[in-house]
LUMKOLMI-460823 format. One record per residue (C-alpha): chain; x, y, z. Coordinates in Angstrom, 2 decimals, always signed. Example, Ala and Ser with C-alpha at 12.3 -4.5 7.8 and 13.67 -1.06 7.14 Angstrom:
! residues 2
> unit; u; v; w
> A; +12.30; -4.50; +7.80
> A; +13.67; -1.06; +7.14
//
This chain:
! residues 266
> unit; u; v; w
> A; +108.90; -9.65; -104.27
> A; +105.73; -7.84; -104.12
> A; +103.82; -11.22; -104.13
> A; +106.25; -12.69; -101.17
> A; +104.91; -9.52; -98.71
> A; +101.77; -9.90; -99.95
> A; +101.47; -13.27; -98.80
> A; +103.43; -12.88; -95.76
> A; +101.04; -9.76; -95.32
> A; +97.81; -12.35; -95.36
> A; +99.71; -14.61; -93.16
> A; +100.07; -12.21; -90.47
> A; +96.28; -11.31; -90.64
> A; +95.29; -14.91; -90.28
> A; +97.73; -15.30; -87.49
> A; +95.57; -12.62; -85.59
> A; +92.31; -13.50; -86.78
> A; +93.26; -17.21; -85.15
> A; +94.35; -14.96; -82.26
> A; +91.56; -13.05; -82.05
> A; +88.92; -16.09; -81.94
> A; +90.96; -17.66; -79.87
> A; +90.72; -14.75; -77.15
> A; +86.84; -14.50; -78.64
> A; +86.73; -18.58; -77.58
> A; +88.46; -17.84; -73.97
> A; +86.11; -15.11; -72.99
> A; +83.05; -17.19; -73.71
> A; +84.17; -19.79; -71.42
> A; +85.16; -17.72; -68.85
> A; +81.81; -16.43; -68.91
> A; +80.12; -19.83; -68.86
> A; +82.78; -20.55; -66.41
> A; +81.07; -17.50; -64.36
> A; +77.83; -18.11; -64.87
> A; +77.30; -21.97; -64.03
> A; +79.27; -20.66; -60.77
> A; +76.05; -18.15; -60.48
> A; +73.28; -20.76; -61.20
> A; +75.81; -23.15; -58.28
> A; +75.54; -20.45; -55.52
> A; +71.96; -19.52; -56.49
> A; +70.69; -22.89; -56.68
> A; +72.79; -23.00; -52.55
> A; +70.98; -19.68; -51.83
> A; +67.71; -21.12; -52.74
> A; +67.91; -24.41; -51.13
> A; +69.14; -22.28; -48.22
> A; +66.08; -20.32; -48.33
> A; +63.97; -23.43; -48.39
> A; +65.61; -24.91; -45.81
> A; +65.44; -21.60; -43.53
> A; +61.83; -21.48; -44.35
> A; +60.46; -24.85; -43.46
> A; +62.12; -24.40; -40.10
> A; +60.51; -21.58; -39.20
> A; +56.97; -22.97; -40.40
> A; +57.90; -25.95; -38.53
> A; +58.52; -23.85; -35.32
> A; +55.07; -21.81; -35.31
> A; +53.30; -25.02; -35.95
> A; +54.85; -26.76; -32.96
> A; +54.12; -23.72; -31.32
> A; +50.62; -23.55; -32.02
> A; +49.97; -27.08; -31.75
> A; +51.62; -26.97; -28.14
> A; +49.48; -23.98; -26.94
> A; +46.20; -25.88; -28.05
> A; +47.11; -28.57; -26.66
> A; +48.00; -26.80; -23.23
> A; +44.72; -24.66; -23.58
> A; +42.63; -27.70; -24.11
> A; +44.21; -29.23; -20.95
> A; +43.70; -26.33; -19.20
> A; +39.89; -26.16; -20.34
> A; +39.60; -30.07; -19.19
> A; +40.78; -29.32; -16.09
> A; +38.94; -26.30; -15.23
> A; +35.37; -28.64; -16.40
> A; +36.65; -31.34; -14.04
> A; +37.24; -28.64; -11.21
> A; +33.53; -27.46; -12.02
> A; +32.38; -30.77; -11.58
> A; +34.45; -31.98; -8.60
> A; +33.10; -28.14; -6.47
> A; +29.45; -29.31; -7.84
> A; +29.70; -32.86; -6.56
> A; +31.10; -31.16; -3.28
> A; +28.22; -29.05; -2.94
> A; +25.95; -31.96; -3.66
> A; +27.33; -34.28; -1.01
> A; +27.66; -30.57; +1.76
> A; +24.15; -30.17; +1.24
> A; +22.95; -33.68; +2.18
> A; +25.63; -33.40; +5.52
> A; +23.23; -33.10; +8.49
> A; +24.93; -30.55; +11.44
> A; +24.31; -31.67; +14.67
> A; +24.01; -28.38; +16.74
> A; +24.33; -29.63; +20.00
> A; +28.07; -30.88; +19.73
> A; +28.39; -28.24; +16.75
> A; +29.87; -30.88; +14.54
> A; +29.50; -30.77; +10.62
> A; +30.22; -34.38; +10.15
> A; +28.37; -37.48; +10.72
> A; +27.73; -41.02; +9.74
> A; +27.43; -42.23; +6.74
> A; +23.59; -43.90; +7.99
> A; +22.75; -40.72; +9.31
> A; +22.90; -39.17; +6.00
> A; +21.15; -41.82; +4.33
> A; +18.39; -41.48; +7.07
> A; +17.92; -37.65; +6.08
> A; +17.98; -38.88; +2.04
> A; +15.18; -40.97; +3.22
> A; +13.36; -39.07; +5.69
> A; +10.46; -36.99; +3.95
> A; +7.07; -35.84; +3.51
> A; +4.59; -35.92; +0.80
> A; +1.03; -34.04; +0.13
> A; +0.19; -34.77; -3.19
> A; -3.17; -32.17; -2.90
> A; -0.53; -29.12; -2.67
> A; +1.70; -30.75; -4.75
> A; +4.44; -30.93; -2.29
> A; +7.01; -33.41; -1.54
> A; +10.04; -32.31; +0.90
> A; +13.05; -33.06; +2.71
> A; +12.99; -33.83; +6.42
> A; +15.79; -32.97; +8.76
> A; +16.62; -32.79; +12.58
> A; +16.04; -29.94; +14.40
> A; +14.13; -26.93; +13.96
> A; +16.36; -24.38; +14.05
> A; +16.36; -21.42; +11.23
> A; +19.31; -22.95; +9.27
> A; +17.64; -26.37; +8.85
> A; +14.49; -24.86; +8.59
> A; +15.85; -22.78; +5.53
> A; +17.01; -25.92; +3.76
> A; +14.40; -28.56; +5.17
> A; +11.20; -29.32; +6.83
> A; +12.46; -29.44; +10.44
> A; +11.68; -32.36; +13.11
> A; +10.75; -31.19; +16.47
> A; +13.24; -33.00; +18.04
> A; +11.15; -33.80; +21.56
> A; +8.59; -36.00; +19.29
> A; +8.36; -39.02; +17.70
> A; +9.75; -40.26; +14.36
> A; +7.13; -42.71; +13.93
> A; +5.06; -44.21; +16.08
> A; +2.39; -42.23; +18.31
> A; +2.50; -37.65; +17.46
> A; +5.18; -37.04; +15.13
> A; +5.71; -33.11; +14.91
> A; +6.95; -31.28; +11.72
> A; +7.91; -27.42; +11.05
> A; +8.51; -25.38; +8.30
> A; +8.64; -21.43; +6.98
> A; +5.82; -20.73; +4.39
> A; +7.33; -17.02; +2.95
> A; +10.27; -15.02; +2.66
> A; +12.71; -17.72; +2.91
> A; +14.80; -19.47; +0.89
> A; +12.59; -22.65; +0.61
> A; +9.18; -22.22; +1.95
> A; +7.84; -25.96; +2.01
> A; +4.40; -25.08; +3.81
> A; +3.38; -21.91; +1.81
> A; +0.04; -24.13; +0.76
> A; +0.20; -25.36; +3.60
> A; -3.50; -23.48; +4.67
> A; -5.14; -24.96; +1.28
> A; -5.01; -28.22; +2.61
> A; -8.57; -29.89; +3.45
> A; -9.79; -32.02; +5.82
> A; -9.94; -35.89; +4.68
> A; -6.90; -35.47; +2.52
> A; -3.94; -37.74; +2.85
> A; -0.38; -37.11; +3.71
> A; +2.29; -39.45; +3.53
> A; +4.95; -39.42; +5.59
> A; +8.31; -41.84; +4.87
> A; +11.23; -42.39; +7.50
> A; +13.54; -45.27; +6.19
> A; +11.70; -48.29; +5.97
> A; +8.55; -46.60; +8.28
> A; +6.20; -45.48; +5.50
> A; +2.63; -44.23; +6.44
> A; -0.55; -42.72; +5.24
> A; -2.32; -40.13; +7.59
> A; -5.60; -38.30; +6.78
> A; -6.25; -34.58; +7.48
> A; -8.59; -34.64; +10.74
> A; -7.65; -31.05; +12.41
> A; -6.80; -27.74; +11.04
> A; -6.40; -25.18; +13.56
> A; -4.70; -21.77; +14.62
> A; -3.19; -21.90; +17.81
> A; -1.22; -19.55; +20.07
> A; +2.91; -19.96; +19.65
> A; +3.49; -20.57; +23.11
> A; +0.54; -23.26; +22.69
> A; +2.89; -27.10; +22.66
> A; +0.02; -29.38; +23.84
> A; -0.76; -30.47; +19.94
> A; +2.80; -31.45; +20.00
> A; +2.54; -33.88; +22.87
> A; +3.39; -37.73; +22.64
> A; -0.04; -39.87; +22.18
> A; -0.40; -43.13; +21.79
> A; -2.99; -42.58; +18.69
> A; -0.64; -42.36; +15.18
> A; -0.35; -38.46; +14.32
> A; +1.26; -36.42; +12.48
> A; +1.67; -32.50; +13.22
> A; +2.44; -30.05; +11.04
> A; +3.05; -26.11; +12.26
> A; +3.80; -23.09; +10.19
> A; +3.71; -19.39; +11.03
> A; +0.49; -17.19; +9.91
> A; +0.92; -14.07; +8.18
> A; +1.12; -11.12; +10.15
> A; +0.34; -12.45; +13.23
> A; +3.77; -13.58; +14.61
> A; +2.24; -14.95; +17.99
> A; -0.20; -17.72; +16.19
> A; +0.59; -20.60; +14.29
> A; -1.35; -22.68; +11.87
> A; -1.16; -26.12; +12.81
> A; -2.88; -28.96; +10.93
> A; -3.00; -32.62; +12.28
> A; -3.58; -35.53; +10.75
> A; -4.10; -39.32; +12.03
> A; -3.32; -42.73; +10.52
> A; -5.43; -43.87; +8.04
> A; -5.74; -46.80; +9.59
> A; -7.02; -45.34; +12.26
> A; -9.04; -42.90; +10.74
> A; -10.79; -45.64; +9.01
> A; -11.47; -47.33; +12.08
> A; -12.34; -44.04; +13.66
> A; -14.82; -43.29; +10.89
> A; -15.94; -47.06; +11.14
> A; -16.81; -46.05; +15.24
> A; -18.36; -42.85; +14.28
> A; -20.71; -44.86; +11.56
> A; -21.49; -47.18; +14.59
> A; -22.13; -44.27; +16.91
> A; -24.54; -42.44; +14.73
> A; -26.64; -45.50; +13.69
> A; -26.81; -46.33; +17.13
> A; -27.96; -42.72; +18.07
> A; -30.70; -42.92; +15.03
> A; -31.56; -46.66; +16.31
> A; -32.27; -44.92; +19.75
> A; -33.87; -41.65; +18.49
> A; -36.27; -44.36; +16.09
> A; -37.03; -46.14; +19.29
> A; -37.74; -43.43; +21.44
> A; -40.08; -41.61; +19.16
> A; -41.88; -45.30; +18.18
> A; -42.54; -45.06; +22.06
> A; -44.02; -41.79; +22.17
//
């Protein structure tokens, strides 16, 4: 009898061992149960994360790509505005104003004429601009033409400022010499004119600028502190200065011919 219990006894403690492992087994997989659910909703989280992040790397990068690309327009444009005003200002400043009808526009051969219309002195070093009229806002851009003279043929008169302006064309203008040459272009009209005369002469004084029928070329600019005088030098043709110095050769031989003679007689 004692054996039967003790049997049955053993039974009963195997029957709750088995129990026992098999609540031991159920627990484990309930936690491996748990945790791969973990590792599912973290592995979510994370590829959430990802995916959160590369948008919003994606969105500042579009961002900064579209504000460099609007700056760098922006930069383009302001360069070609600089150009376009500079171009303006290049193409204002060869307009030539006619004063007498006050209008700012003209031709198209008028402004070439003024792009070719100049004078050159190569023993000053100068080479200007020549426009119409010699009033103080041409004359603070340009040599002025005396409007009552010539352009080419016969006395051709020319004016400009020689301090305190904004260009002062004839400030050598008293260094030039006698004999030197001046050249003097007006479209296709292109001449060379030797120094003959340099004088100063009284402001209200307009006989140098009279028409002649000889080639000249007149050029008048104010003399430092004395505003009622005027430096004015005049040069001729070369042409006919050489034929000119050709007459004066002939003269003077002549005269020495004639002197020879006279004192042979005596």
């Amino acid at each position: 009898m004692f054996n039967f219990f003790k049997k049955l006894y053993k039974k009963f403690i195997d029957f709750k061992l088995l129990l026992f492992n098999k609540s031991i087994d159920s627990q484990n997989t309930e936690i491996e149960r748990k945790v791969k659910i973990i590792n599912i909703y973290s592995s979510k989280n994370i590829n959430i994360i990802t995916l959160f992040i590369s948008i919003v790397i994606f969105i500042i990068l579009n961002l900064l790509i579209n504000n460099f690309t609007v700056q760098s327009f922006t930069e383009e444009n302001q360069q070609i505005s600089s150009e376009d005003i500079s171009f303006e200002n290049i193409i204002d400043e060869n307009i030539i104003e006619n004063e007498s009808t006050g209008t700012e526009n003209e031709s198209n051969e008028e402004i070439m004429e003024n792009l070719n219309w100049y004078i050159e002195i190569p023993s000053i070093y100068l080479k200007a601009p020549i426009k119409e009229s010699t009033n103080m806002e041409i004359l603070n851009e340009y040599i002025g033409h005396f409007e009552d003279t010539s352009k080419t043929k016969g006395n051709i008169g020319l004016a400009g400022h020689n301090r305190g302006y904004k260009n002062n064309y004839f400030e050598n203008l008293n260094k030039v010499q006698k004999g030197e040459e001046i050249k003097y272009k007006f479209n296709d009209f292109e001449k060379i004119y030797i120094v003959q005369s340099i004088e100063i002469i009284k402001s209200t004084n307009w006989s140098f600028l009279e028409n002649t029928t000889e080639n000249k070329l007149t050029l008048i600019t104010c003399v430092e502190n004395r505003p009622d005088e005027r430096l004015c030098v005049q040069a001729i043709e070369k042409q006919d200065a050489e034929q000119a110095e050709k007459q004066d050769n002939v003269e003077a031989k002549a005269q020495d011919t004639a002197l020879q003679e006279n004192q042979a007689n005596n």
